[in-house]
Every structure is written in C-alpha cells, then in structure tokens.
LUMLUMDREN-2810 file (N, C-alpha, C; in Angstrom, 1 decimal):
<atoms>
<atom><aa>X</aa><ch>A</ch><at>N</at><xx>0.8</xx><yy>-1.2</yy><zz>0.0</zz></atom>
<atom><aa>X</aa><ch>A</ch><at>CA</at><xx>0.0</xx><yy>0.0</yy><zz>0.0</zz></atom>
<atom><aa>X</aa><ch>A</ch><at>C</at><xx>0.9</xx><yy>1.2</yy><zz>0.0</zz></atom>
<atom><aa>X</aa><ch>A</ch><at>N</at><xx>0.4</xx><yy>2.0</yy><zz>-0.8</zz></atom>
<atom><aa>X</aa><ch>A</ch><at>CA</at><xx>1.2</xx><yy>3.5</yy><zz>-0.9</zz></atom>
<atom><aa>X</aa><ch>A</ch><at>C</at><xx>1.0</xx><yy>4.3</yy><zz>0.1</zz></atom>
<atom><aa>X</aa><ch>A</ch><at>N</at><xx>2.2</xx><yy>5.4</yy><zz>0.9</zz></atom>
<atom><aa>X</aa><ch>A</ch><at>CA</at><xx>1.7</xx><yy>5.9</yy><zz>1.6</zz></atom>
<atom><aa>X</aa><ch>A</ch><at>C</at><xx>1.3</xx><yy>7.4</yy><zz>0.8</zz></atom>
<atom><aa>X</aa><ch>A</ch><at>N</at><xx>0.2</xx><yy>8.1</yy><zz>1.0</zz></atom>
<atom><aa>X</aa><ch>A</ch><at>CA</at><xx>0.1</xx><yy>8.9</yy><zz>0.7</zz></atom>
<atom><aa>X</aa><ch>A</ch><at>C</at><xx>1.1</xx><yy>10.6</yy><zz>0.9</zz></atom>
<atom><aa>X</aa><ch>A</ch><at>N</at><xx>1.4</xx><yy>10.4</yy><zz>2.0</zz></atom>
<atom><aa>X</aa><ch>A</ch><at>CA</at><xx>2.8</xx><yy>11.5</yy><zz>2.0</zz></atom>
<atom><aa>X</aa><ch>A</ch><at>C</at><xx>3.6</xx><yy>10.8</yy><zz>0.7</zz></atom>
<atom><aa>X</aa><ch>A</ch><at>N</at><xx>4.2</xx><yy>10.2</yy><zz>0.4</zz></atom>
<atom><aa>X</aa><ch>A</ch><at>CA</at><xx>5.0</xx><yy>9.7</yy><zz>-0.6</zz></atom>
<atom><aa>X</aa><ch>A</ch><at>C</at><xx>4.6</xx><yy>10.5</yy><zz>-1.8</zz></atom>
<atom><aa>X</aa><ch>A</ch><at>N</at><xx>3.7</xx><yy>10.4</yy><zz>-2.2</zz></atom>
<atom><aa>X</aa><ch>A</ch><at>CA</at><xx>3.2</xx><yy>11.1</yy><zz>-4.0</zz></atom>
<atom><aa>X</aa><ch>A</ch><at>C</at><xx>3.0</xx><yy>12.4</yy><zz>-3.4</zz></atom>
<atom><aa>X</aa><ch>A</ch><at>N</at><xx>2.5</xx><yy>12.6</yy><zz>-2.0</zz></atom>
<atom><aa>X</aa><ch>A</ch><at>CA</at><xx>2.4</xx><yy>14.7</yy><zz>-2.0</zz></atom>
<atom><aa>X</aa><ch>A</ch><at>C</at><xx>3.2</xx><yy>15.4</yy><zz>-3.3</zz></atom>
<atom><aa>X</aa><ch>A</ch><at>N</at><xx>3.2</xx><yy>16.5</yy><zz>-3.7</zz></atom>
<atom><aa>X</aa><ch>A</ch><at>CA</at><xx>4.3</xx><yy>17.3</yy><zz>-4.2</zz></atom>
<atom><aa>X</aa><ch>A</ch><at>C</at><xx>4.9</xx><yy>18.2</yy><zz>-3.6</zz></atom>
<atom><aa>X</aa><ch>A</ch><at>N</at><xx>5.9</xx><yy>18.0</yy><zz>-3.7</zz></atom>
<atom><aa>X</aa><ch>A</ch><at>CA</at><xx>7.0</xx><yy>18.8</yy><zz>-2.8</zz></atom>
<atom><aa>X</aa><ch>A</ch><at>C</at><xx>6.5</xx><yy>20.4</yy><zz>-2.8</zz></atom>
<atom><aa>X</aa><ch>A</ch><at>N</at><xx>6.7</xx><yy>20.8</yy><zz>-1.5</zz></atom>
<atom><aa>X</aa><ch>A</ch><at>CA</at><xx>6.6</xx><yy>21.8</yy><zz>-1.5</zz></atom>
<atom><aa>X</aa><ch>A</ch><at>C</at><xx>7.1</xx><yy>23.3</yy><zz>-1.4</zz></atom>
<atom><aa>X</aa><ch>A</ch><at>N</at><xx>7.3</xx><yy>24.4</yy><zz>-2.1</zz></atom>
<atom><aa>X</aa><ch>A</ch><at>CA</at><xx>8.4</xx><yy>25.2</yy><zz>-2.1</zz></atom>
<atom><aa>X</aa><ch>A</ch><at>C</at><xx>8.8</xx><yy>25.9</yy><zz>-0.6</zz></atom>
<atom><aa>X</aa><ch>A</ch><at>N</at><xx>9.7</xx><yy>26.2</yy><zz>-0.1</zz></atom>
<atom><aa>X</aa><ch>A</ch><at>CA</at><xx>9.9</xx><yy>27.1</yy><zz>1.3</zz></atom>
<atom><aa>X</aa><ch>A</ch><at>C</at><xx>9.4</xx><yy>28.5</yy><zz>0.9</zz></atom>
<atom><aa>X</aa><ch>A</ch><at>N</at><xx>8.4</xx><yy>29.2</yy><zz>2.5</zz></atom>
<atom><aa>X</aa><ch>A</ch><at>CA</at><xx>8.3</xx><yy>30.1</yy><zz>2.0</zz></atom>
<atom><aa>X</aa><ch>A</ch><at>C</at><xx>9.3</xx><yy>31.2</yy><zz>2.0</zz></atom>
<atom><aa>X</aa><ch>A</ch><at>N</at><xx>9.3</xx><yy>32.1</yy><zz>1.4</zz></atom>
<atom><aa>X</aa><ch>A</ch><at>CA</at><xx>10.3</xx><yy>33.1</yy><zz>1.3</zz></atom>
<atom><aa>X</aa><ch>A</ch><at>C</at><xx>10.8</xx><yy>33.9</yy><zz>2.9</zz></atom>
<atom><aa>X</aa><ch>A</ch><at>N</at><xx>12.3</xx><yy>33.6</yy><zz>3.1</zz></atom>
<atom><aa>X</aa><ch>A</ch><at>CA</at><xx>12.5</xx><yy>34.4</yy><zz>4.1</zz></atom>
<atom><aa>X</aa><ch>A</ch><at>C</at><xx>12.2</xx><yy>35.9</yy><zz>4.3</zz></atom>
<atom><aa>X</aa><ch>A</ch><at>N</at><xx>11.7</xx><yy>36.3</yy><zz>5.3</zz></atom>
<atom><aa>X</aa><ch>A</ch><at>CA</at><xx>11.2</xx><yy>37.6</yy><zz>6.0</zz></atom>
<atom><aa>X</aa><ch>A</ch><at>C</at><xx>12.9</xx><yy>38.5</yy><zz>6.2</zz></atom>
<atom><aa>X</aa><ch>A</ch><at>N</at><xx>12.6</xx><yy>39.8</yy><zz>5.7</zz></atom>
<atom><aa>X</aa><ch>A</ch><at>CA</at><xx>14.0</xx><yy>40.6</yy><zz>5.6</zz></atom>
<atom><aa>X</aa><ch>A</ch><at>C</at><xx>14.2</xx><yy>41.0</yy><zz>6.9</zz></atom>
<atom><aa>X</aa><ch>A</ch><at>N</at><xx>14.6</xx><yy>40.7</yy><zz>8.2</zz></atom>
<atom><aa>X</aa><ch>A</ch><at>CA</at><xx>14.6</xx><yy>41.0</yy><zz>9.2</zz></atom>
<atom><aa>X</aa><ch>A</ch><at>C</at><xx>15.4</xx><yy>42.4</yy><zz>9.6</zz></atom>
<atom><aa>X</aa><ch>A</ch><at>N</at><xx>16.4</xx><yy>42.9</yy><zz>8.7</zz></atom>
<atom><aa>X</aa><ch>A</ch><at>CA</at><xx>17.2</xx><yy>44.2</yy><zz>8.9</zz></atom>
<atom><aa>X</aa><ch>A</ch><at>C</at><xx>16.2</xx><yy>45.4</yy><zz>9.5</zz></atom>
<atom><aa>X</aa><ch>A</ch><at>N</at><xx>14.9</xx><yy>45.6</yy><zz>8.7</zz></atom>
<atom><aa>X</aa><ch>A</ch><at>CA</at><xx>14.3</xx><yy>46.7</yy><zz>8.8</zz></atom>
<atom><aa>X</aa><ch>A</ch><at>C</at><xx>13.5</xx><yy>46.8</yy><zz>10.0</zz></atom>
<atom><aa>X</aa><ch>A</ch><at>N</at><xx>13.3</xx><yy>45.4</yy><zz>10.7</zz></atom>
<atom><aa>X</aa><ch>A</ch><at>CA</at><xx>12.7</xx><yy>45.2</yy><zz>12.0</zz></atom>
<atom><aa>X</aa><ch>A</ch><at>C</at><xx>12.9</xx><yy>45.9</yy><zz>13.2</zz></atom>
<atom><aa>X</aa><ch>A</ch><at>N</at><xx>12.2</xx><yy>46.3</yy><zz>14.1</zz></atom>
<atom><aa>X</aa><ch>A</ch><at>CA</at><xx>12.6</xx><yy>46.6</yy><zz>15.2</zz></atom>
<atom><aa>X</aa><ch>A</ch><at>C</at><xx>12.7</xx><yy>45.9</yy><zz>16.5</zz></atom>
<atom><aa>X</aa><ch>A</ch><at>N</at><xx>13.2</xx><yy>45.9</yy><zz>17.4</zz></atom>
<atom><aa>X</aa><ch>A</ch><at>CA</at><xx>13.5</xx><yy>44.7</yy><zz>18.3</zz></atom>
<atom><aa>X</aa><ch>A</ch><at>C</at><xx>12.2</xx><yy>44.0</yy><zz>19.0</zz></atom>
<atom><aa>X</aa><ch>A</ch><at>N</at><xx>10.9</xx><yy>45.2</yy><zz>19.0</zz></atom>
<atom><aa>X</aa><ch>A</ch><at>CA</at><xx>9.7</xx><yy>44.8</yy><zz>19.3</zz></atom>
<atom><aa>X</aa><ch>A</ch><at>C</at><xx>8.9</xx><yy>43.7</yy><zz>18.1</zz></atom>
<atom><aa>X</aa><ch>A</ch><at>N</at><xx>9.1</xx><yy>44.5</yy><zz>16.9</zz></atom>
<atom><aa>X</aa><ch>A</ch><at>CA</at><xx>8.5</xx><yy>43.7</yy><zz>15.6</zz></atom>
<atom><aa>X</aa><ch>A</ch><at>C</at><xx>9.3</xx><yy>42.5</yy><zz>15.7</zz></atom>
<atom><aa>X</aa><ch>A</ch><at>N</at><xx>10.6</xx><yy>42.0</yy><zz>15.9</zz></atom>
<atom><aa>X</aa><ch>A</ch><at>CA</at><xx>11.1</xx><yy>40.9</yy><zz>15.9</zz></atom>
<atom><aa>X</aa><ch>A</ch><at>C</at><xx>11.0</xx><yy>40.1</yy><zz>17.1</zz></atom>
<atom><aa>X</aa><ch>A</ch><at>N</at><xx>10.6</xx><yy>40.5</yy><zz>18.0</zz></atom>
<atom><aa>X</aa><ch>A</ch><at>CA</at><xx>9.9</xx><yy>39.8</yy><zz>18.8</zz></atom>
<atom><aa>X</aa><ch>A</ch><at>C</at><xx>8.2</xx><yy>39.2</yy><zz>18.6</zz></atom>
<atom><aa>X</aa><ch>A</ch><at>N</at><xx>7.6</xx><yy>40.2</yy><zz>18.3</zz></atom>
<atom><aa>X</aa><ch>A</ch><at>CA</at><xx>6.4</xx><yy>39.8</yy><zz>17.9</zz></atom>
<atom><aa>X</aa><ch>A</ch><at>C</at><xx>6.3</xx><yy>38.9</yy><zz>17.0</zz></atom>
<atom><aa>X</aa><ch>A</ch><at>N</at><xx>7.4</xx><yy>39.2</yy><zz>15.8</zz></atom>
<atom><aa>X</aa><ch>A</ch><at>CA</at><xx>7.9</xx><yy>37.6</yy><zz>14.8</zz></atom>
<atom><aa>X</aa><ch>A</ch><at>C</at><xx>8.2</xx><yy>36.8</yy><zz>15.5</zz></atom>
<atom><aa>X</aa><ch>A</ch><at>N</at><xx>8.5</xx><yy>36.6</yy><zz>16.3</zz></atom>
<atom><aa>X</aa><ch>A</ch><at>CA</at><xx>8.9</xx><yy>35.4</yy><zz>16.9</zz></atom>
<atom><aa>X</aa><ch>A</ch><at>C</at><xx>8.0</xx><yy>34.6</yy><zz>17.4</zz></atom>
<atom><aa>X</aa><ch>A</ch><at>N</at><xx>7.2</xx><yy>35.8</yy><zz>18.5</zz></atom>
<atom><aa>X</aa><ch>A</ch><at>CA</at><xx>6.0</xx><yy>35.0</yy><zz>18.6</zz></atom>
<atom><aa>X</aa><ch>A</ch><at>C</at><xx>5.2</xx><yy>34.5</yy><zz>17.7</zz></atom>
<atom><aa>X</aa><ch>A</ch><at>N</at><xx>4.9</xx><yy>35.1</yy><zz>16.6</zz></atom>
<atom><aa>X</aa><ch>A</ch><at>CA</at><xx>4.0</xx><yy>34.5</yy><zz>15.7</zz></atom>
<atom><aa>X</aa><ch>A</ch><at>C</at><xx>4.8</xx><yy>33.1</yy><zz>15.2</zz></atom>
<atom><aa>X</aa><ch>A</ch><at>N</at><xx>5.7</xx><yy>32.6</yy><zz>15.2</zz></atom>
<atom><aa>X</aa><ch>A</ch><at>CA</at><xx>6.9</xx><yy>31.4</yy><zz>14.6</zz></atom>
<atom><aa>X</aa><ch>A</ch><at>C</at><xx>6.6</xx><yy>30.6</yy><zz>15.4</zz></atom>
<atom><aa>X</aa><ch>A</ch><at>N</at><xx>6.3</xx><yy>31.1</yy><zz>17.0</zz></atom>
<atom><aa>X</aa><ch>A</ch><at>CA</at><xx>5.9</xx><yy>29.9</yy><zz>18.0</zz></atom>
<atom><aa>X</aa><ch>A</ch><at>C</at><xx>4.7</xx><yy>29.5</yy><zz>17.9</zz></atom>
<atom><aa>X</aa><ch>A</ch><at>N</at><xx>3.9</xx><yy>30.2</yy><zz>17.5</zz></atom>
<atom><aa>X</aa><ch>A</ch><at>CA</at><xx>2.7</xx><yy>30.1</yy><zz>17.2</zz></atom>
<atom><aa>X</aa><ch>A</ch><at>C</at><xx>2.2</xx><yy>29.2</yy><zz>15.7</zz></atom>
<atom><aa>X</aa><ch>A</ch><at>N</at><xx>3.0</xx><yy>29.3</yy><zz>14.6</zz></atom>
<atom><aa>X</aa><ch>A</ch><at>CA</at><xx>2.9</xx><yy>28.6</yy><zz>13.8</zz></atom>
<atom><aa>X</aa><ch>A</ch><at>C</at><xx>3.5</xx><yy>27.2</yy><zz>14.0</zz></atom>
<atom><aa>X</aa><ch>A</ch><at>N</at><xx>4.7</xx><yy>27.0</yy><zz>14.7</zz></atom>
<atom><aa>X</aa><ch>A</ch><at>CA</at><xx>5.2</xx><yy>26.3</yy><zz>15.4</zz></atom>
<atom><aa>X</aa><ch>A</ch><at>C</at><xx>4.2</xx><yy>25.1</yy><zz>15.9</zz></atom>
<atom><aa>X</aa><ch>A</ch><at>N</at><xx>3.3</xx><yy>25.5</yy><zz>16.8</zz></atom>
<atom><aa>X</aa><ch>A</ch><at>CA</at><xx>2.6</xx><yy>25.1</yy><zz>17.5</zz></atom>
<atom><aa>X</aa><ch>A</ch><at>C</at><xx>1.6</xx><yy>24.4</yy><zz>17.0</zz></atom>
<atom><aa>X</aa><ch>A</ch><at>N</at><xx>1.1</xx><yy>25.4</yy><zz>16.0</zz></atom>
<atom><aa>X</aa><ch>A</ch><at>CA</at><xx>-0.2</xx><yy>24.7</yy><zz>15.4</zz></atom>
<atom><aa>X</aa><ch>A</ch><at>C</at><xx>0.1</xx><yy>23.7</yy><zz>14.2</zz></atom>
<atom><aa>X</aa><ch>A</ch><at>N</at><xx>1.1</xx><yy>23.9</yy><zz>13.5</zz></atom>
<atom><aa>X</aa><ch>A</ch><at>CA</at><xx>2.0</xx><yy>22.4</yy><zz>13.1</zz></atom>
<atom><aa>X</aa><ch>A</ch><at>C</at><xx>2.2</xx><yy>21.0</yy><zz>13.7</zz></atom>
<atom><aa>X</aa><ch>A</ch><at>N</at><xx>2.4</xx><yy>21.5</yy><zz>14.6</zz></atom>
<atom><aa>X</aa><ch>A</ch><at>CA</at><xx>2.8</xx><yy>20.2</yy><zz>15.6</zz></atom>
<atom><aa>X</aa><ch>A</ch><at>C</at><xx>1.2</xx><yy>19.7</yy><zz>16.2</zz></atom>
<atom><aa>X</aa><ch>A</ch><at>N</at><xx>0.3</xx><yy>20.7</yy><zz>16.3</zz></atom>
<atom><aa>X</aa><ch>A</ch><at>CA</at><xx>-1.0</xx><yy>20.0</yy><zz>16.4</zz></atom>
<atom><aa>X</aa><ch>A</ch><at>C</at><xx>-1.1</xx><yy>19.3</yy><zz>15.5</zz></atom>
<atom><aa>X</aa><ch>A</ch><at>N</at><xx>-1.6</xx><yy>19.8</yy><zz>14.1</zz></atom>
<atom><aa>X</aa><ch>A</ch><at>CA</at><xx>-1.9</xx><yy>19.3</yy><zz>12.5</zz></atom>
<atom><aa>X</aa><ch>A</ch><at>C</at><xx>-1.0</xx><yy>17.9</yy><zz>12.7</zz></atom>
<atom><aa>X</aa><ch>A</ch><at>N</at><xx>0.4</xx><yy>17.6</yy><zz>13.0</zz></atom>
<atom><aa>X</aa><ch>A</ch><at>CA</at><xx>1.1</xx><yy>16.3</yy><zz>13.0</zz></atom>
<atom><aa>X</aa><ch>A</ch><at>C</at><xx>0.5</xx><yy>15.3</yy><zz>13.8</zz></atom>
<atom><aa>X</aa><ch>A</ch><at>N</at><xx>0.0</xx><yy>15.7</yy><zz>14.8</zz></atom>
<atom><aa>X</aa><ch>A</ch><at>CA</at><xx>-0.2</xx><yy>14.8</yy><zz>15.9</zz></atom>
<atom><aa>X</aa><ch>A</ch><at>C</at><xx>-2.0</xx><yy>14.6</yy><zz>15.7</zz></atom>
<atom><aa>X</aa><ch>A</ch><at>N</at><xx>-2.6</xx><yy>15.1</yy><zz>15.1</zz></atom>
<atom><aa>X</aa><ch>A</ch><at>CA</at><xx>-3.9</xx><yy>14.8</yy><zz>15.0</zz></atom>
<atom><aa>X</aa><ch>A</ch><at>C</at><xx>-4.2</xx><yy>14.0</yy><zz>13.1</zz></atom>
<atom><aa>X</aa><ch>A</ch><at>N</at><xx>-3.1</xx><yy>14.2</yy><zz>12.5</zz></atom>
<atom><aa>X</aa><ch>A</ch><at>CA</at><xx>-2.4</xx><yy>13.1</yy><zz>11.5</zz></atom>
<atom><aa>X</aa><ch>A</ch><at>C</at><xx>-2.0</xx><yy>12.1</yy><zz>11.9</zz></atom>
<atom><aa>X</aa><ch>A</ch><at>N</at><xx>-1.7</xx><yy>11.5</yy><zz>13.0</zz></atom>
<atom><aa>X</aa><ch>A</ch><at>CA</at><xx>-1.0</xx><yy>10.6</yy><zz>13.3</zz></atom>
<atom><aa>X</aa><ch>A</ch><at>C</at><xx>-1.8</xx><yy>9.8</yy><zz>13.7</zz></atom>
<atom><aa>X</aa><ch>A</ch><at>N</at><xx>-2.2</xx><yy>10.2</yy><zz>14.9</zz></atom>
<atom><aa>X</aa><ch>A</ch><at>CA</at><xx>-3.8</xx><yy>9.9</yy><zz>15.5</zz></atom>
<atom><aa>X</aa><ch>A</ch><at>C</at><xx>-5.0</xx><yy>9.2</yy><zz>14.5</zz></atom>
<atom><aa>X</aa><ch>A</ch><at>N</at><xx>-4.9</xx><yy>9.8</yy><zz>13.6</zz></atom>
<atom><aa>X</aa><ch>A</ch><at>CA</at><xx>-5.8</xx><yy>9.3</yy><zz>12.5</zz></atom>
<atom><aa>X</aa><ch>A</ch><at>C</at><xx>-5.1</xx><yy>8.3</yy><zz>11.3</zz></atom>
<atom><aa>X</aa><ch>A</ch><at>N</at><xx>-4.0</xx><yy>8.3</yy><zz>11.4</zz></atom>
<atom><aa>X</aa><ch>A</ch><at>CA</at><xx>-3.1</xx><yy>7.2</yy><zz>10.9</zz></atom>
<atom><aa>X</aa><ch>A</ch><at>C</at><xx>-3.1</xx><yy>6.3</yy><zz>11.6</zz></atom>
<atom><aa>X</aa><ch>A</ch><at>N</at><xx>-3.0</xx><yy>6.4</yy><zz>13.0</zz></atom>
<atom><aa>X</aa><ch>A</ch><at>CA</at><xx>-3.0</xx><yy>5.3</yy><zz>13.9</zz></atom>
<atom><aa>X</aa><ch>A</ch><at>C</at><xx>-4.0</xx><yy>4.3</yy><zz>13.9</zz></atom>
<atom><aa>X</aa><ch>A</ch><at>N</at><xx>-5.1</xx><yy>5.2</yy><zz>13.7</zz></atom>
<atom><aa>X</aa><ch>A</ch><at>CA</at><xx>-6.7</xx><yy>4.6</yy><zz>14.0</zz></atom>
<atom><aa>X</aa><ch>A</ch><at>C</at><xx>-6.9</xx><yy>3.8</yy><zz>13.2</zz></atom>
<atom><aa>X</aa><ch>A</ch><at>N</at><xx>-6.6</xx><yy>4.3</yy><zz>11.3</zz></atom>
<atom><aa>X</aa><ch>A</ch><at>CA</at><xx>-6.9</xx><yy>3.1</yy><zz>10.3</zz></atom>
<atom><aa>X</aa><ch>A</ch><at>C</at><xx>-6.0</xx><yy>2.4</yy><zz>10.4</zz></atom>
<atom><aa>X</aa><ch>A</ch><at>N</at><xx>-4.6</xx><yy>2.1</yy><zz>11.3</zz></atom>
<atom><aa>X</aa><ch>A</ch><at>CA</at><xx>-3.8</xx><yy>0.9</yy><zz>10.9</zz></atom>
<atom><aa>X</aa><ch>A</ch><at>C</at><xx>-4.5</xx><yy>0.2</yy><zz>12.1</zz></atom>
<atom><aa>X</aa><ch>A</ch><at>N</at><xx>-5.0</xx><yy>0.6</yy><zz>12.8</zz></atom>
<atom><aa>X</aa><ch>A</ch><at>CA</at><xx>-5.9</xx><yy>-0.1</yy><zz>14.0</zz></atom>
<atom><aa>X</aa><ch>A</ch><at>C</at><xx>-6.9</xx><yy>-0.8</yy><zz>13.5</zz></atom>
<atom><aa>X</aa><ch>A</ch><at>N</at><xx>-7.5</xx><yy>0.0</yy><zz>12.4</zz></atom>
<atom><aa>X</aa><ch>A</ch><at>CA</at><xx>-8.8</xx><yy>-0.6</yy><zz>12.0</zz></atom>
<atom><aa>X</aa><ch>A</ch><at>C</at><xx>-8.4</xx><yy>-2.0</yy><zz>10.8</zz></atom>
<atom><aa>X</aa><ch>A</ch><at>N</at><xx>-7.4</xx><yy>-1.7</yy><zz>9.6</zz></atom>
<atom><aa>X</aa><ch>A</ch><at>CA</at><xx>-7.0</xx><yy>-2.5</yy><zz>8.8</zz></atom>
<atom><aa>X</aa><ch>A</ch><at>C</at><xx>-5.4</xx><yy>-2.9</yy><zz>9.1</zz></atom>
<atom><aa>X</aa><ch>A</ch><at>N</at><xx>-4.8</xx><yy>-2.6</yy><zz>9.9</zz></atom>
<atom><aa>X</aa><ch>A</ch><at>CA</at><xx>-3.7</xx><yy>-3.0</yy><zz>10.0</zz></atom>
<atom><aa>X</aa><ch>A</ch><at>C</at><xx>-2.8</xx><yy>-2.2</yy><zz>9.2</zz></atom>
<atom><aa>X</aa><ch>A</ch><at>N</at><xx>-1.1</xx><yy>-2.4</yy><zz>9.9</zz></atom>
<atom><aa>X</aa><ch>A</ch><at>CA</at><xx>-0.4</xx><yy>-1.4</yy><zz>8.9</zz></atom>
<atom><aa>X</aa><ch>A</ch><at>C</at><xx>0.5</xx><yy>-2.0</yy><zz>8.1</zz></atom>
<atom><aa>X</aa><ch>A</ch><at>N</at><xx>0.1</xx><yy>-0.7</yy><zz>6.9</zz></atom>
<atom><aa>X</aa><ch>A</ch><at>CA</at><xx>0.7</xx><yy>-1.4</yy><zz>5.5</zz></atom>
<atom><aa>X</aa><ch>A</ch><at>C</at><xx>2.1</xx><yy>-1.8</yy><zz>5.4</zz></atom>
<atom><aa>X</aa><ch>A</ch><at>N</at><xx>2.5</xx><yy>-3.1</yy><zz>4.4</zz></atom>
<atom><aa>X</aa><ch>A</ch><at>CA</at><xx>3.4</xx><yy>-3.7</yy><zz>4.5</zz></atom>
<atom><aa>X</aa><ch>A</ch><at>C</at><xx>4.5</xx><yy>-3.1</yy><zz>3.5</zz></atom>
<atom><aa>X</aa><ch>A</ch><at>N</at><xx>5.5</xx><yy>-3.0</yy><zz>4.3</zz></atom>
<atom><aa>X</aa><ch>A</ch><at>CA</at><xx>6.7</xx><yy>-2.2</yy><zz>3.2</zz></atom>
<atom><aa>X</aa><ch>A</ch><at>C</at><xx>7.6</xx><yy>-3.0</yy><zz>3.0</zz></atom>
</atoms>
C-alpha cells in the first residue's frame, strides 16, 4: 500500500522575511508568531498521526 505523503508534491519554502528593517519589538512579535505557527504544526502532525494510527488499527499497517 502506498503511503500517501509519498506522492504529495513537494513543496516550495516560503520566502524568508527581511529582518534588517525590524525593530526589536517587531522581531519579537515575529517570533511569537513562529511559535505560534510552530505550535499549530505540531497539532496538525499529531492529529495526522492519531488518525493514521486509528486506520492501521482498523485495517492493519501497511506492508513495506
């Protein structure tokens, strides 16, 4: 069985943010927002997984 991450298409990085023009508050506030994207990533993985888990639970997991 294929996994489906396998065939995704790759995806491009987004463009780095020019940080020179920032100020120490704005680059803090980037920051937070990084933890915060951070975070909600790592939910999105773990509620992927969770639900990977379940159908290898239900059908078993696939043989590589």
């Amino acid at each position: 069985m294929m996994n489906p991450d396998d065939i995704d298409p790759l995806r491009s990085q987004p463009k780095r943010l020019d940080l020179q023009p920032l100020s120490v508050k704005e680059l803090h506030d980037y920051i937070a927002s990084l933890h915060d994207e951070i975070t909600r990533a790592e939910n999105m993985i773990r509620q992927k997984e969770s639900h990977k888990n379940g159908i290898e639970a239900l059908f078993g997991a696939p043989k590589r």
